[in-house]
KEKE-3310 file (N, C-alpha, C; in steps of 0.2 Angstrom, whole numbers, plus 5000, padded with zeros to 4 digits):
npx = (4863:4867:4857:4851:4853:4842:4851:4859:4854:4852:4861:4867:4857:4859:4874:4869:4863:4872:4882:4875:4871:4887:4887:4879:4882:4894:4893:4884:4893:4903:4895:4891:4906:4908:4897:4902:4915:4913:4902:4914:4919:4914:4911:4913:4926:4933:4936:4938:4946:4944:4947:4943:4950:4959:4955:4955:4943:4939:4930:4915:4919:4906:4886:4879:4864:4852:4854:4852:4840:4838:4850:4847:4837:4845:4850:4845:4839:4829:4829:4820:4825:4837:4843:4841:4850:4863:4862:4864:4876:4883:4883:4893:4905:4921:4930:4938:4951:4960:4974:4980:4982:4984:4976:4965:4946:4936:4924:4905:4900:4909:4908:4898:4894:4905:4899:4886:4889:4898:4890:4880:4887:4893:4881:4874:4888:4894:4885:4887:4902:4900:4892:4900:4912:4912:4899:4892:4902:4904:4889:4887:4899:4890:4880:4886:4888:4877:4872:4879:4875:4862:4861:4865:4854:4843)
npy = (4636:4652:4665:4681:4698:4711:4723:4721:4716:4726:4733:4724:4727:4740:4740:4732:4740:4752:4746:4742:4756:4762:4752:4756:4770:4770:4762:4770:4780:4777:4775:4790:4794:4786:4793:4807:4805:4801:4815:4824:4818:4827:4840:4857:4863:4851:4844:4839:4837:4837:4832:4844:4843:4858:4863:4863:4856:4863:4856:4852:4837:4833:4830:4845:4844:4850:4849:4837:4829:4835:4832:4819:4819:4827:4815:4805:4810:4819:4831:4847:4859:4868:4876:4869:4859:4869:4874:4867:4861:4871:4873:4864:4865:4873:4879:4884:4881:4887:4881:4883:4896:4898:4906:4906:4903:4908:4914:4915:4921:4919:4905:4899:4905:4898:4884:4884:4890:4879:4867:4871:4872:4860:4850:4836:4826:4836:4833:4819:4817:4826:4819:4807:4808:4818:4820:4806:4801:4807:4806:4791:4792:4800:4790:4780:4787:4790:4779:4774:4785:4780:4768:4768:4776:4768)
npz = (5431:5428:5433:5423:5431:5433:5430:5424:5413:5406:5403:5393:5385:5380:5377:5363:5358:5357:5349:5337:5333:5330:5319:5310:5309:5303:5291:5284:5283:5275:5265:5262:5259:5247:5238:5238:5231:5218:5217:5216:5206:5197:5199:5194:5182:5180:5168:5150:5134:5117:5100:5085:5071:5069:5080:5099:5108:5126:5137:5149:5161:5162:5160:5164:5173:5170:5157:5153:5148:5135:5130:5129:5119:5108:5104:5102:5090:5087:5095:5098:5092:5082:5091:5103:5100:5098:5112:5123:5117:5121:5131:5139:5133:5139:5133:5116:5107:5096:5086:5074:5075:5087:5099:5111:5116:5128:5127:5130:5118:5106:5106:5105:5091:5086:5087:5081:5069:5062:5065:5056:5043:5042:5043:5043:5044:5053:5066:5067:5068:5082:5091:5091:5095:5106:5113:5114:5124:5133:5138:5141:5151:5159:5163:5170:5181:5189:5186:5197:5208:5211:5214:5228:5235:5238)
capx = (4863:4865:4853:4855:4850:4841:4855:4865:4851:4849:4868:4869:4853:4864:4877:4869:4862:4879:4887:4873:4870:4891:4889:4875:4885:4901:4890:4882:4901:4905:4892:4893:4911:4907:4893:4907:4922:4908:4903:4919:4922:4906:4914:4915:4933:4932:4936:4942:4950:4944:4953:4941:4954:4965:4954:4954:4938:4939:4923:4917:4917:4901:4881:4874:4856:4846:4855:4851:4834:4841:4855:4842:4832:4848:4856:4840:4841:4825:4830:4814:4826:4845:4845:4842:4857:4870:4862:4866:4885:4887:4884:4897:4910:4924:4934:4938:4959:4964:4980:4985:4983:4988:4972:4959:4943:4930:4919:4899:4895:4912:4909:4890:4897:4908:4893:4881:4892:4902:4883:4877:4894:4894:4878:4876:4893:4894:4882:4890:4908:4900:4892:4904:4919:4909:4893:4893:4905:4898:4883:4892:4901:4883:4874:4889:4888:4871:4868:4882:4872:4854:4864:4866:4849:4838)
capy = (4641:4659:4669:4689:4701:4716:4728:4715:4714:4733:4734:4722:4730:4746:4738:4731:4748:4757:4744:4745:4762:4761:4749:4758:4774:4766:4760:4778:4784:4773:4779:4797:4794:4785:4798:4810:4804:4804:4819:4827:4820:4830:4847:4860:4861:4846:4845:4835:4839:4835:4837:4843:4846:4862:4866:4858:4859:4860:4855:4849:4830:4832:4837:4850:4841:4854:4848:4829:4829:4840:4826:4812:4821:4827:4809:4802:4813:4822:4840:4852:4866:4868:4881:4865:4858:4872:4875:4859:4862:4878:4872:4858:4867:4878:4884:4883:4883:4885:4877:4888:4904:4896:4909:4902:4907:4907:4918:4913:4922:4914:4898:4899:4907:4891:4877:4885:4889:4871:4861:4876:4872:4855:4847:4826:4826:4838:4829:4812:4820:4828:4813:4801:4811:4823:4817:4799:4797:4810:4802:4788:4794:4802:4787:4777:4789:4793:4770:4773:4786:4777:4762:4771:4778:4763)
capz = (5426:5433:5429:5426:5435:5427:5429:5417:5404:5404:5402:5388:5378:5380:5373:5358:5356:5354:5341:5332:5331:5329:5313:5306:5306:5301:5286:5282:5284:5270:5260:5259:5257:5240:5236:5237:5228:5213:5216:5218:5201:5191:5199:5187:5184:5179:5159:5146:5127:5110:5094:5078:5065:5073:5086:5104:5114:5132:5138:5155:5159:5165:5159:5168:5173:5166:5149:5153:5145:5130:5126:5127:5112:5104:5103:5097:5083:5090:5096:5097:5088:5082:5097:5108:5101:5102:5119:5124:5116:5124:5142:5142:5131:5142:5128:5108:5106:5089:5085:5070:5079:5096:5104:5114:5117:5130:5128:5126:5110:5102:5106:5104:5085:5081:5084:5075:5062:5063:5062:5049:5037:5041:5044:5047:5044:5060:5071:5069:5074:5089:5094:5091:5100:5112:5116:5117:5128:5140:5141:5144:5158:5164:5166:5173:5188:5189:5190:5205:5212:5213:5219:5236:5237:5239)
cpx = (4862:4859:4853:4851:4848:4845:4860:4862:4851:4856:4869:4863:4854:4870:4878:4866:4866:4882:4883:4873:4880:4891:4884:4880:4890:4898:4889:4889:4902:4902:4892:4901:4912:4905:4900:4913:4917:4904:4908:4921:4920:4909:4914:4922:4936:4931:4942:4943:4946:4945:4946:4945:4959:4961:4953:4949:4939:4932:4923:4915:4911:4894:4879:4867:4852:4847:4851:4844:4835:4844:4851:4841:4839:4850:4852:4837:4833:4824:4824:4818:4833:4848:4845:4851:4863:4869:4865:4875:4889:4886:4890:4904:4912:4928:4936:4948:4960:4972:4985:4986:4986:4983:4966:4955:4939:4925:4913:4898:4899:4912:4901:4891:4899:4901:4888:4884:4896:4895:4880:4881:4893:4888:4877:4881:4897:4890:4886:4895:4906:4897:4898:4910:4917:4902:4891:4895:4905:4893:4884:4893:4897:4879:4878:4887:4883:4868:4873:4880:4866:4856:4864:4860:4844:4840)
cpy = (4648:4664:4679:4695:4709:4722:4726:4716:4721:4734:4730:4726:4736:4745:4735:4736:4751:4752:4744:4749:4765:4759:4752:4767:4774:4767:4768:4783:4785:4775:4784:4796:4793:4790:4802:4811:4804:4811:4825:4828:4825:4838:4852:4863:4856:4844:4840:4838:4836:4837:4837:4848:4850:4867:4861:4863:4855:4860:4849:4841:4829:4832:4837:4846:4845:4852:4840:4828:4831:4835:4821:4811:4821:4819:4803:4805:4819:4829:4845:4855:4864:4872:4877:4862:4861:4874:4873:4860:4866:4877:4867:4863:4874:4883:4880:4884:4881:4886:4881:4896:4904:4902:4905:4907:4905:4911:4916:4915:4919:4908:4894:4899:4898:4888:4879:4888:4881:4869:4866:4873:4866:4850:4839:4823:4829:4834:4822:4812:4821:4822:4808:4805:4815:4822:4810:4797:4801:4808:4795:4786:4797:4797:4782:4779:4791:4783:4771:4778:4785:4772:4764:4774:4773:4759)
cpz = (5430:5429:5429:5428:5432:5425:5422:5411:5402:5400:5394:5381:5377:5376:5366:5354:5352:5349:5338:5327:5327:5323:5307:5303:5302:5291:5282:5279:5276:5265:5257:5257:5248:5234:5234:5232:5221:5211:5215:5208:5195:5196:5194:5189:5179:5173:5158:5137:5123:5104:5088:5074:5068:5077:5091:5110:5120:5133:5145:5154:5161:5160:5164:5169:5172:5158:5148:5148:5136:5127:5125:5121:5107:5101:5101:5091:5084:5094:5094:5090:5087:5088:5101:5107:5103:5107:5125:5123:5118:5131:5142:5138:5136:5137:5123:5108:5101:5087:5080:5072:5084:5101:5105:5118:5122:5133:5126:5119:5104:5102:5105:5094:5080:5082:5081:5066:5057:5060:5055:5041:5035:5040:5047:5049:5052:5066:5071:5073:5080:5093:5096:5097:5107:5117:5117:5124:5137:5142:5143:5151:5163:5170:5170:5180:5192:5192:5199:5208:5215:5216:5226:5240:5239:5248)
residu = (UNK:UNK:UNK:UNK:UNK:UNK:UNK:UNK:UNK:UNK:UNK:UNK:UNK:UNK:UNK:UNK:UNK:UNK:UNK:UNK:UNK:UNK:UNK:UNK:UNK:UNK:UNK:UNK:UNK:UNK:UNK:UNK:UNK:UNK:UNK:UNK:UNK:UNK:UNK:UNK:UNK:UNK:UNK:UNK:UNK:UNK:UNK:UNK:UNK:UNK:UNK:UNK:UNK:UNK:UNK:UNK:UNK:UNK:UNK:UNK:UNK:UNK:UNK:UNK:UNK:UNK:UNK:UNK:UNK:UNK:UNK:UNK:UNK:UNK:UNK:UNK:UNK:UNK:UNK:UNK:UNK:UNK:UNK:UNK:UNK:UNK:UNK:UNK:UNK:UNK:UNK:UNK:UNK:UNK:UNK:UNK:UNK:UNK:UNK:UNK:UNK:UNK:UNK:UNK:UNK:UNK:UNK:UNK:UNK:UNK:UNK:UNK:UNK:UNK:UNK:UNK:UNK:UNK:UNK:UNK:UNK:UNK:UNK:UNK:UNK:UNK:UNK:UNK:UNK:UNK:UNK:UNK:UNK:UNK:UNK:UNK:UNK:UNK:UNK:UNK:UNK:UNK:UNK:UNK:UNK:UNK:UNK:UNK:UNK:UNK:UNK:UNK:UNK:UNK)
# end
């Protein structure tokens, strides 16, 4: 049995060095790569449509994380104030398109305007629609992205 001579072992713990440091990047690579493509999705930009009656909100697919806490309350029916809500409903909504007029709007005070006159007009009848077609499925699609990004941080 040959024995090796210290130039060899230095050589090989050199070696196992760099593929490590090789597989660890690699790994890391991999990771941000994932991170990203979920980030990329949560961009603002990044909208989806919902019909109530002959208007179509755009509204982004995201919430804002300053709202996150906000939706909690709303969606437990718990909201400090009505102001929480439509604050809530005016950060995620891009624009109000109504359908019998064909103009669309996106200006804050007309889109602040409609939901608090929408939940004003309509009340439970209102929350359950925006729940059910707007909020749910946002929070939804939060928490989906929110468990795939704490999976990566551990």
């Amino acid at each position: 049995m040959s024995s090796l001579s210290d130039d060899e072992i230095e050589q090989h713990k050199q070696k196992l060095k760099q593929d490590t440091e090789k597989a660890r990047q690699k790994e890391q690579e991999k990771r941000q790569s994932l991170l990203d493509s979920v980030e990329q999705d949560s961009q603002i930009g990044n909208t989806n449509t919902v019909q109530f009656g002959e208007i179509e909100i755009r509204h982004k697919a995201f919430i804002p994380g300053e709202q996150l806490q906000k939706i909690q309350s709303v969606n437990r029916g718990n909201a400090e104030t009505d102001d929480d809500e439509i604050e809530l409903l005016c950060s995620i909504t891009e624009s109000l398109h109504d359908q019998q007029t064909n103009e669309t709007h996106s200006d804050a005070e007309t889109i602040k305007g409609f939901w608090r006159t929408f939940i004003s007009q309509y009340g439970t009848d209102a929350y359950s629609l925006i729940m059910d077609r707007l909020l749910s499925p946002l929070i939804e699609e939060t928490e989906e992205k929110m468990d795939a990004i704490n999976s990566f941080q551990g």
